[in-house]
DOZARO-255369 format. One record per residue: residue in three letters; chain; x, y, z of N, C-alpha, C in turn; residue number from 1. Coordinates in nm, 4 decimals. Layout:
REM DOZARO-255369
res,chain,n.xx,n.yy,n.zz,ca.xx,ca.yy,ca.zz,c.xx,c.yy,c.zz,n
ALA,A,X,Y,Z,X,Y,Z,X,Y,Z,NUM $
...
This chain:
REM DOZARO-255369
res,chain,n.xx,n.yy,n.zz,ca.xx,ca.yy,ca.zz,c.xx,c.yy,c.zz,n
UNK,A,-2.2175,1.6575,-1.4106,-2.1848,1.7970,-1.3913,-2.1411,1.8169,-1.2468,1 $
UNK,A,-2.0555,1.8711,-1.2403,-1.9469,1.9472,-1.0972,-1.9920,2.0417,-1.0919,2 $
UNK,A,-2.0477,2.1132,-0.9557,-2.0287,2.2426,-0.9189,-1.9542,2.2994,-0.8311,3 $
UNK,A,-1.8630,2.3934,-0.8272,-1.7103,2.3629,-0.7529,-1.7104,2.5174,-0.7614,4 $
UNK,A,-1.6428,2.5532,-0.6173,-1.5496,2.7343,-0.6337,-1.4844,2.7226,-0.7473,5 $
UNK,A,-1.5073,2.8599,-0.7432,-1.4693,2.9013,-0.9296,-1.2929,2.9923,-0.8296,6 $
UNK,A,-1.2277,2.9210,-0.9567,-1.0970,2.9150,-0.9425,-1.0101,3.0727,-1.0198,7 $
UNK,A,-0.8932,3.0768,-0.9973,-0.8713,3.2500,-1.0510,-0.8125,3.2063,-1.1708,8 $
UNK,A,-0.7748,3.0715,-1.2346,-0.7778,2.9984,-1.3548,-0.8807,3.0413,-1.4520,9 $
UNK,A,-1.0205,2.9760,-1.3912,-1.1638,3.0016,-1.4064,-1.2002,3.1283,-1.5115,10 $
UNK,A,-1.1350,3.2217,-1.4712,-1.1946,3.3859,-1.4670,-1.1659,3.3775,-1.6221,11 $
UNK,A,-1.0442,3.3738,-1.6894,-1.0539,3.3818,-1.8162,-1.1388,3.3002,-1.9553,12 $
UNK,A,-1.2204,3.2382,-1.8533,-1.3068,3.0841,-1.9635,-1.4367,3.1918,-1.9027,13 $
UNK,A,-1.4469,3.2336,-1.7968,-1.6191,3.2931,-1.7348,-1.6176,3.4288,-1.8168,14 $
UNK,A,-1.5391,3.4787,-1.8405,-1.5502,3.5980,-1.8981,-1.6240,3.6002,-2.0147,15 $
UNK,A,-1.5574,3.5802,-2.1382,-1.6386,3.5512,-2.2647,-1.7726,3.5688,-2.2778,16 $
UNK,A,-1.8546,3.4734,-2.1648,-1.9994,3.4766,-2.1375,-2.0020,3.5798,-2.0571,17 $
UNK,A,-1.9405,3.6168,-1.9556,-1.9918,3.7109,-1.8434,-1.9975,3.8598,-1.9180,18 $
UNK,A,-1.9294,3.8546,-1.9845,-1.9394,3.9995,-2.0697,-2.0279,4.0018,-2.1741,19 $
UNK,A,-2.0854,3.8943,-2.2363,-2.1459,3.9303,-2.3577,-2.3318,3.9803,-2.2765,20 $
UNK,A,-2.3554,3.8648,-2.1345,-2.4589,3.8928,-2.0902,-2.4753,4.0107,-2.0228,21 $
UNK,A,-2.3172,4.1360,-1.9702,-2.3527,4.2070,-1.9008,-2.3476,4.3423,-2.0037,22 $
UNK,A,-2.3021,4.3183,-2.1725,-2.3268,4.3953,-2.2918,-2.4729,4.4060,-2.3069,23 $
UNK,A,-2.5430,4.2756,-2.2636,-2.6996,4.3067,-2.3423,-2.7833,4.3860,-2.2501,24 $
UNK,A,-2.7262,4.4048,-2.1382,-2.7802,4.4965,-2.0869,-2.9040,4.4894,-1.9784,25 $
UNK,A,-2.9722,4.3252,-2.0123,-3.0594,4.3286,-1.9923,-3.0879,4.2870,-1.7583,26 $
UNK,A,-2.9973,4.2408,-1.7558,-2.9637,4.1697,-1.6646,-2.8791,4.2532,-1.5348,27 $
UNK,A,-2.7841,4.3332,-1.5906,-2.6895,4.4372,-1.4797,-2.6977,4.5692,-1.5488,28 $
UNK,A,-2.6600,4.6180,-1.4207,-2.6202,4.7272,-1.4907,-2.5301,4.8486,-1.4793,29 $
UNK,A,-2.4282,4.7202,-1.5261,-2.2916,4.7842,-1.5575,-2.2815,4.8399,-1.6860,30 $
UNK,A,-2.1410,4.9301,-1.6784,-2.1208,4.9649,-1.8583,-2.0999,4.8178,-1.9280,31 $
UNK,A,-2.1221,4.8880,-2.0758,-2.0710,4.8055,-2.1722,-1.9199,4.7924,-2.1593,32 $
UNK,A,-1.8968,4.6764,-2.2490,-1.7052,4.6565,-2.2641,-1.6727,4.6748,-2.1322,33 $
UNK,A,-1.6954,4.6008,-2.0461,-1.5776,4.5800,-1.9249,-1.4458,4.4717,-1.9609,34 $
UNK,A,-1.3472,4.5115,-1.9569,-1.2445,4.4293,-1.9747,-1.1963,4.3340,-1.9288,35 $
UNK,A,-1.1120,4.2247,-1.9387,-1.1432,4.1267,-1.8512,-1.0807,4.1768,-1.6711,36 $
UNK,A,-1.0270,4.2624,-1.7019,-0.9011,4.3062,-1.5549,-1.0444,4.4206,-1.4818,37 $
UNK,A,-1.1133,4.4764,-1.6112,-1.2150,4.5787,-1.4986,-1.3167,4.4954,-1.4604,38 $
UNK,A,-1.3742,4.3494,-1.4788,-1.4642,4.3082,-1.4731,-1.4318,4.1941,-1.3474,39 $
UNK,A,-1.3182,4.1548,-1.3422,-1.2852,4.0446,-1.2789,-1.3517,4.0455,-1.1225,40 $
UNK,A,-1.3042,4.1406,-1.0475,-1.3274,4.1685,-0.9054,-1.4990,4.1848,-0.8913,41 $
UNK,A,-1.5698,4.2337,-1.0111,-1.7332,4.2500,-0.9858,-1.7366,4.0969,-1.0112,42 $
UNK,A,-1.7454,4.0005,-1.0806,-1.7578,3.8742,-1.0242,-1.7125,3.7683,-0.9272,43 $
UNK,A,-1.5600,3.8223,-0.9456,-1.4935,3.6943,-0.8735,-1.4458,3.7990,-0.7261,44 $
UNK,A,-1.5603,3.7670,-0.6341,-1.5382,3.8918,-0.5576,-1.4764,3.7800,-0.3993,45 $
UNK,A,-1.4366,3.8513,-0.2893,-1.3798,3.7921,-0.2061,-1.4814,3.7679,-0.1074,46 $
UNK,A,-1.4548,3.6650,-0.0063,-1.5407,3.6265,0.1167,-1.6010,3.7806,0.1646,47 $
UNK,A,-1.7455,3.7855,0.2297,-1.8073,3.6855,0.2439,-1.8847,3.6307,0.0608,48 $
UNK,A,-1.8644,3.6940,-0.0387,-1.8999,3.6100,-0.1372,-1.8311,3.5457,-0.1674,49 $
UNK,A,-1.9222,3.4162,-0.2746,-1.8926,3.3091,-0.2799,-1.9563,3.3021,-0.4776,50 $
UNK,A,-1.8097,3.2780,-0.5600,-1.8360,3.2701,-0.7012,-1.8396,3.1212,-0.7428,51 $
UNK,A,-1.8985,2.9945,-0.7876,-1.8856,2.8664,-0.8608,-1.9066,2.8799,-0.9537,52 $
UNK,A,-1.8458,2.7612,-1.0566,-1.8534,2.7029,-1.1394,-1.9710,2.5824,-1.2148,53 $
UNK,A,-1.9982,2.5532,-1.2667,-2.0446,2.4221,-1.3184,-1.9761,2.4298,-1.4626,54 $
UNK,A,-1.9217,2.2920,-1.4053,-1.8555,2.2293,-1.4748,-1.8654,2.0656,-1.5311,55 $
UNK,A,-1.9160,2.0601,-1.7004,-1.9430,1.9423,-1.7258,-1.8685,1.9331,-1.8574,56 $
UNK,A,-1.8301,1.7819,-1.8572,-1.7189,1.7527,-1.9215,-1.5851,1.8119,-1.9457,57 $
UNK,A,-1.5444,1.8486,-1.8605,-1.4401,1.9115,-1.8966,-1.4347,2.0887,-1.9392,58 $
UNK,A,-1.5388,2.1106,-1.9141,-1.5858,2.3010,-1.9772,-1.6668,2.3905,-1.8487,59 $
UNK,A,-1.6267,2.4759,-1.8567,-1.7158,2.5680,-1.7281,-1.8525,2.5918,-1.8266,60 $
UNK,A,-1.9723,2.5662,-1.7840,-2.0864,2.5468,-1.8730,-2.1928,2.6230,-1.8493,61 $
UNK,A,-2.1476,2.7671,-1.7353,-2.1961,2.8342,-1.6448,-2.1295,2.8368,-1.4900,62 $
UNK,A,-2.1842,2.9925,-1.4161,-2.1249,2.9904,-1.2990,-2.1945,3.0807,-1.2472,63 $
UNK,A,-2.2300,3.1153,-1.0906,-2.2824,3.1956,-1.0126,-2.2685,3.2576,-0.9432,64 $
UNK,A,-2.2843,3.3537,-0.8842,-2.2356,3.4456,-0.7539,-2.3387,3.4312,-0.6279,65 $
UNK,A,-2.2966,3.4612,-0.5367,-2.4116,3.4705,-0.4266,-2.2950,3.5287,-0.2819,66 $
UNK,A,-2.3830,3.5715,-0.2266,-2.3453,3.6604,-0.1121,-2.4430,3.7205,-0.0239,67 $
UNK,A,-2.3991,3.8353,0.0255,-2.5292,3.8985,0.1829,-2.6112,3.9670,0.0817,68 $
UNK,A,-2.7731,4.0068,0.1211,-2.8282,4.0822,0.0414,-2.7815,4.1955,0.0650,69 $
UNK,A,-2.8083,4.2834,-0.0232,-2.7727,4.4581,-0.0452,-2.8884,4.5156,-0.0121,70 $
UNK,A,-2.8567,4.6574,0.0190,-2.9254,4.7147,0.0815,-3.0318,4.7807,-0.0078,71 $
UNK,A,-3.1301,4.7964,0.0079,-3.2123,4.9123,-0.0699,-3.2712,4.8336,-0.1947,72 $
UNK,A,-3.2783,4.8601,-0.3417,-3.3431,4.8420,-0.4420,-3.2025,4.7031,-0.4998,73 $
UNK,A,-3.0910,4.7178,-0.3922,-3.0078,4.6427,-0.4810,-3.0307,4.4864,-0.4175,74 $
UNK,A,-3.1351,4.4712,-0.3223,-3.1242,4.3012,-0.2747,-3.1678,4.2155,-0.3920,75 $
């Protein structure tokens, strides 16, 4: 398994999953049905964050975000 910057290729294979986990609600809390064009920039966001991949065999198999903490209830 590779873990590598997630590429703007990337975004249309991360989606699929990134939306079904941010539908259940349980985890963010964004609306339901973000599209892939309204959703893109809340993950694949610019310096100073930083979005990867893992990637095994050939498939993105998961991916992560990380960045500065937020302020207030959102760190």
């Amino acid at each position: 398994m590779e873990i590598r910057t997630a590429r703007d290729e990337d975004w249309p294979l991360i989606h699929p999953f990134y939306a079904r986990i941010v539908d259940e609600g349980r985890t963010y809390t964004l609306p339901e049905g973000l599209g892939m064009e309204e959703a893109r920039p809340l993950w694949m966001e610019a310096p100073p964050w930083r979005t990867v991949v893992a990637v095994d065999g050939g498939r993105i198999a998961g991916t992560a975000k990380m960045g500065p903490s937020l302020p207030g209830r959102g760190a």
